[in-house]
Every structure is written in structure tokens, then in C-alpha cells.
Residue, then its C-alpha position, 0 to 999 in steps of 0.5 A: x594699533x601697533x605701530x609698524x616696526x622700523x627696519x634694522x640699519x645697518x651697523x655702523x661698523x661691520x665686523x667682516x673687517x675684523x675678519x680681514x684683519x685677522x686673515x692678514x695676521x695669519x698670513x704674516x706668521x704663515x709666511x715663515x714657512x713659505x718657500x722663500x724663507x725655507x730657501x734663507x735656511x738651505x745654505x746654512x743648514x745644509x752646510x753644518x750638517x753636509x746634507x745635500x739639497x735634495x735631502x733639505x727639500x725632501x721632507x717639504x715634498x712629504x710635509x706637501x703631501x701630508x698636507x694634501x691629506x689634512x687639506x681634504x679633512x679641514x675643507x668640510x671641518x671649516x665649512x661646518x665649524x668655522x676656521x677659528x679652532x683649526x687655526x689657533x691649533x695650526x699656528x700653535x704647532x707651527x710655531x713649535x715646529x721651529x723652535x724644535x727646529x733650533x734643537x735638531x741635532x739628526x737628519x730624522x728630526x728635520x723630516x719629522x718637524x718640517x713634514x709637520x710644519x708644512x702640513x700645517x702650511x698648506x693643508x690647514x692654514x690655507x684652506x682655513x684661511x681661504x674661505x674666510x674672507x668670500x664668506x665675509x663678503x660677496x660684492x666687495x669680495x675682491x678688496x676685502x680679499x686683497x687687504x686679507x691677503x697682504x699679510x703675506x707678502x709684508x711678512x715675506x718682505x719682512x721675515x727673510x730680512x729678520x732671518x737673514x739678520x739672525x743668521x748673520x749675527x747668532x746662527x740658524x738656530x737662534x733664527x730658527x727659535x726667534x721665527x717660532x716665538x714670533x708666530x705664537x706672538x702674532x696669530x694665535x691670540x688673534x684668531x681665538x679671540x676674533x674669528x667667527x664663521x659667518x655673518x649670519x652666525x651675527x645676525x648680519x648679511x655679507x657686506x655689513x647689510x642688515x636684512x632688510x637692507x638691499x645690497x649695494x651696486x659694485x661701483x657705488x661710492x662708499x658710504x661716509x666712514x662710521x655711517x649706515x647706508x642711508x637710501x635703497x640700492x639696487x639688489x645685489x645678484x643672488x647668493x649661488x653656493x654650489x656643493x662639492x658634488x656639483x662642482x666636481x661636475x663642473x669642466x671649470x672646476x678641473x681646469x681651473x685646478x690644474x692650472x693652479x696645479x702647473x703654476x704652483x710647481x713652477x713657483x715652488x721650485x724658483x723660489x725655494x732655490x732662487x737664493x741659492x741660484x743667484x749665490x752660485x752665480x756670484x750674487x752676494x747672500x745680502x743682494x741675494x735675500x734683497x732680490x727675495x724681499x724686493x719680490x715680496x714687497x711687489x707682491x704685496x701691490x701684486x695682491x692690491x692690484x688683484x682685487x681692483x682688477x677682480x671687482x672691474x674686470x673678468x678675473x678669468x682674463x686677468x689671471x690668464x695675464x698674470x700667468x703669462x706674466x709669471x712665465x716672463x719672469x721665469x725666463x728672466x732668471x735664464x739671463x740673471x748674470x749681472x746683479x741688477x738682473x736680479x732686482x728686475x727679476x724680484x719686480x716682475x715676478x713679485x708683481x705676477x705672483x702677488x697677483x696670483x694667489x689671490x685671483x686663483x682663490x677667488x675664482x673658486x669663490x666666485x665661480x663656485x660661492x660661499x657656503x660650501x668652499x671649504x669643502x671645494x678649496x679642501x680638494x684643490x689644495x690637496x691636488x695644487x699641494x702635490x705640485x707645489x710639493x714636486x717643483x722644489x724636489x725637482x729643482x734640486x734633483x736637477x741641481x744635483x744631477x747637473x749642478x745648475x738650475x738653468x733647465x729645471x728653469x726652463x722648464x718651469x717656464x713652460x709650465x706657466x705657459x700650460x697654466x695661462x692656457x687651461x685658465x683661458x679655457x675656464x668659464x664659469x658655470x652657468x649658475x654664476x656666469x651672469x651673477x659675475x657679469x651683473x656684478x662687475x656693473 
């Protein structure tokens, strides 16, 4: 008689974290093309070559909308082939975007190469990046996507003060090739080498459960360091996917887009220009960048934060929070005369934009699952890209019509309000909506 095969364990190290690891590398080289270093170019650039702001930010608008396009055809590329490819060839191009950008000599060179960069920006590295994690994970979802996404805003602390120091010391140009040799040393490897698609595709479940082992309770202690999941624990809520047709039938799924759509153009535009904004108010360049890398280091406890509150609380009411929270730091900027002002602002502000990337990503995991998200994220990004896109040409367009950023500002501040209103409206659909409740314990 045979005797009755044992159940898999669990394996002692679960490869999702490699998975973290990656996404957190990839969110460090994409933070070279983030508005905030963009905004330590402008001055310098602008000036050599006499280009108004508005032709600066110009073709980023394009490369936003460009963007929109490749969003849309990397959402279902992901979601079939994984994000490995797409990513190795975005951070290639990305890096030689710079390195071009330290040889331009035209006004076309700079449309033509940051049209590209920021495509790759925004319609492939983010929607290749954002489905990773949730596929990974689904009960410790929201800590595995914070430690992911810190890559961001360490690179964002970290490359405005390298740029700033080669500027400073060599010029815009050696900053310019020394940001594209950095993206090829620390993204490419990685994701070739490392990235997988699903668990599944390993023959693990998400969370590191093998198939015959319960999912854990959200709020169970861990197990100790290196050691599988000795005993049964109650089942986790089931795995819901919704597709992209499903979920364009969704009213959460278009609420929750525009107000992604009315955050992000708010954001654009404060912090592409916010450094120009505090020199033309007598800050000095090196406090300017400070207040920059302060927001950025806060943004990295902001993301932290984001994944503690998402596995306790209903993300739906954080989110609304931190829009509103977002606002108040807008508004700040309005009364930014002393230097100090500026500090405050990068805190507040920091915290609140930490916070919202992350919670905006995982609402669409949450709300609308797993196995199809890249097709999901794909359209979302490519309608958020447009916003993300304007807000910076309507900043400089305001500048250069009136010479101040102060109503453009005010403005901006409305539009977090907008976002706090339609994310309060969002409740999840009702295929997820207990699943969400179970699932926060």
C-alpha cells in the first residue's frame, strides 16, 4: 500500500521579496526622469541655450502623451509576458536618453530625446512596475508594496543632490551622462536576471504558500526568519480578477481614475517648477534642492506609511486624507517667503505625495485584482499621463504670461480638493468589497 504523500511546505525563502527588491531598484533609476530632477535641469538649460520655460517643458507634455500610447500597449504585453523584456529595454533607452541629452546641441534634439525618455517614463516603466508586486502578494500586499516602492523616493532624495553637485562642479552636461551611465549600472542587470511574471509560473502561490498550505490571517504574527508556516491558518478571501471590460463597467473604476487624473496635474506642475519657484523668491539654489530632497526623503516614510494604513484601514478613506493633505501643502507654498517655509513645505508635502502613489496603485489592485491589471493600469496611466503631462505646461504657460507661479498654484490646490472628492465617492465593486473587509481582520 503507498503510503500517503506529504503536503508541500512552504519554502523557506519566498522569492516575491526578490521580486520587491527589483521593483525598488527600478524605482531608483526611474526617479532620474521624475519631474523633481527635470526641475534641477531647467534653470541651467534654459539659460545656455535662451529657451523659455515653456519650451523646456514642452516636449515632457509630448513625452507624457506619448506615453499614454505605450501605456496602453504595455498594459496587456505585461499582463501576458511579464514585465521582465519591457523593462530591461525601457531602462536601456532611458539611460541613453541622457547620455544623448549631454551632446545636444538644437532645440529638436532636446523634443526628440525627452519626448522618448519620458514615454519610457511613464507608459512603460510605471505600468510595468505596478503590476509586479500585487501579483506577488495579496494578503501582505500592502508591505510588500511600500518596500518596492521605496526605491523611488530614496532615488529622489538622492539624485537631485548628485545632479546638483555635478552641475555645481562640471556642468549640466556631465550631470546629464553621469545620471545615464547610473541608470544602466543599476536597473538593467537586475531585471533581466531576476524578474518573473507570477508565482504561479514557480509553482508557489502568493505570499510564499505552497498549494497545499491555507493562506495566513492579515495580522498574524510572522513566521520566524527562514522557517515555513508550521500550523493551518484560516483561508485567505478568494483571489477575484476582474478583466478590463469588467471593470470599465465599474463607476469606482472612473472615479478613481479622475481623481488620479486631477492629483496628478496638481503634482506635475508644483514639482517640476517648485525649484524655480523658491529661487525667484530669494531662496538660494542649494536650499532650493534641500527643500526638494527633504520632500523626497519624507516620501519615502510617506510610502512606509501607505502600506501599514492599507493592511488596517479602508485605503478608500486614507487616500481621501492624504488628498486633502496634499492640497495643504500646496497652499503652503502661496505663503513660502522665509526660507524655513520651504522646509515645512518639502515635509508636509513629501509625507502626502509618499503616500499617494502607492495607495492610488493598490486600490486598482485591491479593487479590481491581479490577473489582468496590466491591461487596467495600461488605460489608467494612459488617462493620468495626459494630467500629469499638462500640469507642468500649465505652470509655465502661467509664468510666462504673468511671471508668477502664485495662481497656477491656486489652482493646483483646488484640484487636490476635486481628487479628495471623487476618491470619497469610490467604493469598491461588489466582487471585492467584503474580500477588502475580511481581509483587513
Amino acid at each position: 500500500m503507498a503510503s500517503p504523500q506529504k503536503p508541500k511546505r512552504s519554502p523557506r525563502f519566498f522569492y516575491g521579496w526578490v521580486m520587491v527588491a527589483v521593483v525598488a531598484l527600478g524605482g531608483f533609476s526611474s526617479s532620474t526622469e521624475a519631474l523633481p530632477v527635470l526641475g534641477i535641469f531647467l534653470k541651467p538649460v534654459s539659460a545656455e541655450f535662451g529657451w523659455t520655460r515653456a519650451a523646456f517643458t514642452t516636449p515632457i507634455m509630448l513625452g507624457g502623451l506619448l506615453g499614454s500610447v505605450a501605456a496602453l500597449l504595455t498594459g496587456p504585453m505585461v499582463d501576458r509576458f511579464g514585465s521582465r523584456w519591457a523593462l530591461v529595454g525601457a531602462f536601456g533607452i532611458l539611460g541613453a536618453s541622457f547620455v544623448l541629452m549631454a551632446a545636444m546641441q538644437e532645440l529638436w534634439h532636446y523634443y526628440v530625446i525627452q519626448m522618448i525618455a519620458r514615454s519610457m517614463n511613464t507608459g512603460v516603466m510605471a505600468v510595468a512596475t505596478a503590476v509586479i508586486i500585487p501579483n506577488w502578494f495579496i494578503v501582505r500586499r500592502g508591505r510588500a508594496f511600500s518596500l518596492g516602492n521605496l526605491g523611488f523616493p530614496i532615488g529622489a532624495s538622492l539624485i537631485p543632490l548628485f545632479v546638483q553637485l555635478l552641475i555645481t562642479t562640471s556642468g549640466w552636461r556631465t550631470a546629464a551622462l553621469g545620471v545615464g551611465v547610473l541608470i544602466w549600472a543599476v536597473s538593467m542587470a537586475p531585471a533581466a536576471l531576476f524578474l518573473r511574471r507570477r508565482p504561479e509560473d514557480m509553482g508557489l502561490l502568493p505570499d510564499g504558500r505552497s498549494p497545499a498550505a491555507p493562506a495566513p490571517e492579515p495580522g498574524a504574527p510572522e513566521p520566524a526568519p527562514g522557517q515555513p508556516h508550521a500550523t493551518p491558518r484560516p483561508a485567505t478571501p478568494p483571489d477575484v480578477s476582474l478583466t478590463l471590460g469588467q471593470a470599465l463597467h465599474e463607476p469606482s473604476f472612473y472615479l478613481l481614475s479622475l481623481a488620479g487624473f486631477f492629483w496628478w496635474f496638481g503634482r506635475g506642475g508644483v514639482v517640476l517648477h517648485v525649484v524655480s519657484y523658491f529661487t525667484d523668491g530669494g531662496i538660494s539654489p542649494s536650499l532650493a534642492v534641500a527643500a526638494l530632497v527633504v520632500h523626497s526623503a519624507t516620501g519615502a516614510g510617506g510610502v512606509l506609511l501607505a502600506g501599514f494604513l492599507r493592511d488596517r484601514y479602508d485605503v478608500r478613506i486614507v487616500l481621501v486624507v492624504v488628498f486633502l493633505v496634499a492640497g495643504a501643502g500646496t497652499g503652503l507654498l502661496l505663503a513660502v517667503g522665509p526660507a524655513w517655509l520651504a522646509l515645512v513645505w518639502g515635509v508636509l508635502y513629501g509625507v502626502a505625495q509618499g503616500m499617494s502613489v502607492p495607495l492610488q496603485r493598490l486600490m486598482f489592485a485591491d479593487y479590481f485584482g491581479r490577473r489582468h491589471l496590466g491591461s487596467i493600469e495600461g488605460v489608467v496611466r494612459a488617462a493620468q499621463n495626459v494630467a500629469q503631462a499638462a500640469g507642468p505646461l500649465a505652470a509655465a504657460l502661467a509664468f510666462d504670461a504673468t511671471e508668477s507661479y502664485r495662481a497656477i498654484f491656486a489652482v493646483f490646490v483646488l484640484t487636490n480638493v476635486v481628487a479628495a472628492a471623487l476618491a470619497a465617492t469610490a467604493r469598491g465593486p461588489a466582487h471585492t468589497r467584503g474580500q477588502r473587509t475580511r481581509s483587513r481582520g
